[in-house]
Backbone as CSV, one residue per row, in Angstrom:
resi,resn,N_x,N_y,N_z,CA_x,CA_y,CA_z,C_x,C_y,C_z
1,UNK,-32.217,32.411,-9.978,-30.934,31.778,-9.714,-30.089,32.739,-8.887
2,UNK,-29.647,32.124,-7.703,-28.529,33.239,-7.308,-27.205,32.502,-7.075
3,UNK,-26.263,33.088,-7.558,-24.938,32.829,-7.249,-24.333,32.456,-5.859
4,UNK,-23.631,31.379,-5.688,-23.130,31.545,-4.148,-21.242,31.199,-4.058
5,UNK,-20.339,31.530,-3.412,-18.921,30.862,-3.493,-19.071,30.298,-2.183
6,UNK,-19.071,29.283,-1.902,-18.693,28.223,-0.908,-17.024,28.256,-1.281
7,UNK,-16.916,28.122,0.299,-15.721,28.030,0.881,-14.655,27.485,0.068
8,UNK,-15.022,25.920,-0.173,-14.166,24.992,-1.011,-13.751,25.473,-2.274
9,UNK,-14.501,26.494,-2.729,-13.820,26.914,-4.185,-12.496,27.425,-3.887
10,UNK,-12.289,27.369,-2.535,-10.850,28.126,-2.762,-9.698,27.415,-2.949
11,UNK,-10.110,25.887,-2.244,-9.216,25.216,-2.717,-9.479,23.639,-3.543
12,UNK,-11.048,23.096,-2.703,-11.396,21.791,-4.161,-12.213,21.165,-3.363
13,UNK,-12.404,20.270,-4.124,-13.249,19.074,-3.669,-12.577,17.555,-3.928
14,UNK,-13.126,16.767,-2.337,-12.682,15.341,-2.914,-13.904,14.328,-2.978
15,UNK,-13.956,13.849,-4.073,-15.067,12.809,-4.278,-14.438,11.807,-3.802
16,UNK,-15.577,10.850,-2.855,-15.603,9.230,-2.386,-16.488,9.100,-2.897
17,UNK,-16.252,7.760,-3.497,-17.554,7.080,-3.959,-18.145,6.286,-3.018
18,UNK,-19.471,6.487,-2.681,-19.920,5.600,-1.712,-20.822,4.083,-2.251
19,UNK,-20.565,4.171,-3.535,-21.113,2.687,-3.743,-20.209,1.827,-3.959
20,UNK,-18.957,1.853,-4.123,-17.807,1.365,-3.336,-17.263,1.036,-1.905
21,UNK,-18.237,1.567,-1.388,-17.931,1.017,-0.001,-19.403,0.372,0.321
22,UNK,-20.486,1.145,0.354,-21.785,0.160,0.357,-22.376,-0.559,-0.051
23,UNK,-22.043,-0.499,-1.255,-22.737,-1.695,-2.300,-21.684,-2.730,-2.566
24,UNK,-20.589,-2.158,-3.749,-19.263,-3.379,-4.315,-18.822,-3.821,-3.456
25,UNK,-18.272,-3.806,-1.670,-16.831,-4.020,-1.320,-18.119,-5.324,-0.695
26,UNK,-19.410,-5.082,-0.028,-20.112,-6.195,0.616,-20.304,-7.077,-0.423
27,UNK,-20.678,-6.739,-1.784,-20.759,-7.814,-2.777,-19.987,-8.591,-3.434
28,UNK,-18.801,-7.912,-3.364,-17.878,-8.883,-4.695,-16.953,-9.468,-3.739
29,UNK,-16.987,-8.558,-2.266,-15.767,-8.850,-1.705,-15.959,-8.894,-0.015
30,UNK,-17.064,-10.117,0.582,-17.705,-9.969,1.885,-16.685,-10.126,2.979
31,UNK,-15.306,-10.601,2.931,-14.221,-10.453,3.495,-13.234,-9.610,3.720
32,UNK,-13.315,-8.750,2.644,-13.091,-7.674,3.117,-14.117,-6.128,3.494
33,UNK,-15.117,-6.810,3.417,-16.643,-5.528,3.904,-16.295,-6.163,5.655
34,UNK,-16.002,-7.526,5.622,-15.961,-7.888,7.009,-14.837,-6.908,7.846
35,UNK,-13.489,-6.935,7.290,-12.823,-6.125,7.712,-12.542,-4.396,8.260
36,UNK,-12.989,-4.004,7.206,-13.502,-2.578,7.232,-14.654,-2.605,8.171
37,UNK,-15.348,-3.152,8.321,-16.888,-3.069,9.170,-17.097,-1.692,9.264
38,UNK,-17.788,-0.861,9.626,-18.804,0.176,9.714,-17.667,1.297,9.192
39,UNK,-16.621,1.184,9.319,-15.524,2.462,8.814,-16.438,2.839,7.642
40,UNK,-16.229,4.315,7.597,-16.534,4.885,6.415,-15.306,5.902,6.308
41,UNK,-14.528,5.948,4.706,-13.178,6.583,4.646,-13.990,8.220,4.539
42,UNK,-14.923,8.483,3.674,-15.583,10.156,3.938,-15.605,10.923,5.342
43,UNK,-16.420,9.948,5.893,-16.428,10.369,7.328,-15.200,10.466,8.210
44,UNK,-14.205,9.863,7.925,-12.728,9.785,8.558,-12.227,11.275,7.706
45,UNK,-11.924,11.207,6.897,-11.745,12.316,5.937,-12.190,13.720,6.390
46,UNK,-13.134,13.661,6.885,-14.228,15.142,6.679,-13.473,15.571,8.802
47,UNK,-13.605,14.072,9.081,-12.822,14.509,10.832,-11.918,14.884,10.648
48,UNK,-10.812,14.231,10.028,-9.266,14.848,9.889,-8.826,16.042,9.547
49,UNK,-9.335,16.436,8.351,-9.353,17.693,8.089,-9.742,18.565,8.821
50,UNK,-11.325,18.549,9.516,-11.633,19.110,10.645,-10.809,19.580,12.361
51,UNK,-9.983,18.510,12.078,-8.902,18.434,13.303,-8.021,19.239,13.003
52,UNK,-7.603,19.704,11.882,-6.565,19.668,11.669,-6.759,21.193,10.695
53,UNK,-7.948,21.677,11.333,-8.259,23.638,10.104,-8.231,23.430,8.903
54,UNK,-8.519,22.317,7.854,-8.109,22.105,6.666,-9.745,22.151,5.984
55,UNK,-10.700,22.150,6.914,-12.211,21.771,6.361,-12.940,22.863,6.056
56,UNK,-13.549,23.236,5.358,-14.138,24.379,4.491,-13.401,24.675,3.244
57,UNK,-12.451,25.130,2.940,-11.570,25.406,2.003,-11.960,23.866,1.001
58,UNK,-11.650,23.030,2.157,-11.656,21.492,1.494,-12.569,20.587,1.872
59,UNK,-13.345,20.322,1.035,-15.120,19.460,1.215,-14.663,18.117,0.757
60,UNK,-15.401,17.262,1.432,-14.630,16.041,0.884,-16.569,15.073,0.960
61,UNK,-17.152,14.841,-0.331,-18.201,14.286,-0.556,-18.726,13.290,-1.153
62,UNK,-19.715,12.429,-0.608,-19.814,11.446,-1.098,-20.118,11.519,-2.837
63,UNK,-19.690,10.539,-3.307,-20.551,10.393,-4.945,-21.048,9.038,-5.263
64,UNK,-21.910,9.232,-6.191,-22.227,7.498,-6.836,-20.791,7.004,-7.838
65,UNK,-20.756,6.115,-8.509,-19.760,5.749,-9.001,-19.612,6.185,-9.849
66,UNK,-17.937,6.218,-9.939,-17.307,6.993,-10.826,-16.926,6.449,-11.968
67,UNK,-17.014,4.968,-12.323,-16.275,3.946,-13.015,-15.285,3.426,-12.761
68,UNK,-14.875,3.991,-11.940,-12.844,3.158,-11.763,-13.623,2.103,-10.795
69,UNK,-13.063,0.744,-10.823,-13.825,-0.229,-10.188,-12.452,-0.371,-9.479
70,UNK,-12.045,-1.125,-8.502,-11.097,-2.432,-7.607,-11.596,-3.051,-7.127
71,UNK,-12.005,-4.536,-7.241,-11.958,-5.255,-6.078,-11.410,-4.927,-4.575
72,UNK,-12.724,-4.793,-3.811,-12.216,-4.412,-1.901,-11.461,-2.895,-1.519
73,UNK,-11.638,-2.020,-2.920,-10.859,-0.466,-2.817,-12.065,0.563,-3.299
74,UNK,-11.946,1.461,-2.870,-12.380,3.191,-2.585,-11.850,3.913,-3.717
75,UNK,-12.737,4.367,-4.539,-12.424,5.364,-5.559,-12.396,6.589,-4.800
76,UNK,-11.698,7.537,-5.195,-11.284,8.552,-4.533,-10.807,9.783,-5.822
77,UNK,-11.494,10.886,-5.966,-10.949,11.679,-6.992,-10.686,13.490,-5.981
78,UNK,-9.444,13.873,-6.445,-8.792,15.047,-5.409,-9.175,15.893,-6.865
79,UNK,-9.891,17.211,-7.044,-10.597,17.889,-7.886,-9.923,19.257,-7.478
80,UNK,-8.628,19.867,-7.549,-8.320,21.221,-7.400,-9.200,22.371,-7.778
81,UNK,-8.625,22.997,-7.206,-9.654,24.388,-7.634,-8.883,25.289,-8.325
82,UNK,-7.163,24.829,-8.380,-6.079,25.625,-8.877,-6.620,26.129,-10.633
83,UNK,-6.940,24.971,-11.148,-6.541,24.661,-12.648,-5.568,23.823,-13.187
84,UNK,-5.270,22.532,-11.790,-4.316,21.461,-11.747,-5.269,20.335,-12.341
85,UNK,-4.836,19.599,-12.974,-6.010,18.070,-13.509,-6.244,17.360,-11.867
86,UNK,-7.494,16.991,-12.082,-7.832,15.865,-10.626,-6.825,14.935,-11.192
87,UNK,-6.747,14.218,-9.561,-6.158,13.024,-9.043,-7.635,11.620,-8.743
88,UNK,-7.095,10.735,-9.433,-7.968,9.742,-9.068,-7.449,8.455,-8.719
89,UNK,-7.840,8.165,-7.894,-7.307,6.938,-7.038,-7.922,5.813,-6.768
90,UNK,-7.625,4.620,-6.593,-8.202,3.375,-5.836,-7.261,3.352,-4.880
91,UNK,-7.902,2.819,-3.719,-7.778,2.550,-2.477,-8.224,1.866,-1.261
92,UNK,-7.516,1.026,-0.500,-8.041,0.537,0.415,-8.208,1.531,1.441
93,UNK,-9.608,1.892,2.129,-10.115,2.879,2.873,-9.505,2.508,4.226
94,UNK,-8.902,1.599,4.660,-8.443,1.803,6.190,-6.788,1.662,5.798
95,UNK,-6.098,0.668,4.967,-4.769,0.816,5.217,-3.906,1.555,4.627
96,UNK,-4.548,2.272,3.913,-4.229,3.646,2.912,-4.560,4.645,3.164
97,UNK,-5.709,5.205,4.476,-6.224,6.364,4.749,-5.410,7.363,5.032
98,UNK,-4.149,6.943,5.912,-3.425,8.175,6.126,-2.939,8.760,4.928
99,UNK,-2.543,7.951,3.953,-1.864,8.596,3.021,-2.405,9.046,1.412
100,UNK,-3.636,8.786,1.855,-4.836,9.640,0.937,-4.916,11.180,1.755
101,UNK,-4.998,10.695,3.178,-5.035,12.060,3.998,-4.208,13.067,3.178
102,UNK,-2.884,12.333,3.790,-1.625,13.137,3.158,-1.700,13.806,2.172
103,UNK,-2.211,12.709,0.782,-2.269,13.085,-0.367,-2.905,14.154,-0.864
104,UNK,-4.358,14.526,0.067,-5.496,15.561,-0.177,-4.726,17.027,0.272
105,UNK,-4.303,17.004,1.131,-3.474,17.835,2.312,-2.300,18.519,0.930
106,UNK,-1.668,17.626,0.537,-0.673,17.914,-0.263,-1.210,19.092,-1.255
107,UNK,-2.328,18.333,-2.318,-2.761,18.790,-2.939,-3.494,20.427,-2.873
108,UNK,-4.523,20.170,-1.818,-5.223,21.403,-1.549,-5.186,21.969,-0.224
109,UNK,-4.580,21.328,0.335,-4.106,22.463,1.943,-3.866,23.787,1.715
110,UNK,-4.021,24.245,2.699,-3.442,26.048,2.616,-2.222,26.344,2.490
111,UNK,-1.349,24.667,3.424,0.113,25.013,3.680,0.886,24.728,2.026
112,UNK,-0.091,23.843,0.930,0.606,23.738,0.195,1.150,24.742,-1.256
């Protein structure tokens, strides 16, 4: 076994669930899988941060499900590295993205 510290321990991790967007939102809810079409909120996530010097410190990864269900919404859990309790969220992945952005940023940015 060897030990390693990745970057993100310094400030966290954010879980997306991706069977919330690939599996539930086309099944329960094909009108809104229509809407979203190929968007994926991880992959938006992992750019932004990237744009913006926030990526390494802060990993943002897919997961299987977490249990929090919504109809047509994105589980989303913000996992500090402080010793703050996670944040867990439902969300619509396109008209809420900025302000999940925000929200991650808030949480585990450097500036915060």
């Amino acid at each position: 076994m060897q030990p390693v510290k990745p970057k993100w321990l310094q400030s966290g991790l954010v879980l997306v669930c991706e069977r919330c967007s690939k599996e539930r939102i086309p099944e329960e809810a094909p009108e809104i899988a229509a809407r979203i079409g190929d968007f994926d909120l991880r992959d938006w996530l992992k750019a932004e941060l990237k744009a913006h010097g926030e990526w390494g410190p802060i990993r943002v990864i897919s997961t299987s499900c977490m249990d929090v269900c919504a109809k047509g919404r994105v589980t989303v859990c913000i996992d500090p590295k402080d010793g703050q309790a996670p944040e867990v969220m439902v969300v619509d992945p396109l008209d809420e993205r900025e302000a999940v952005y925000e929200t991650i940023v808030g949480r585990l940015g450097a500036k915060s």
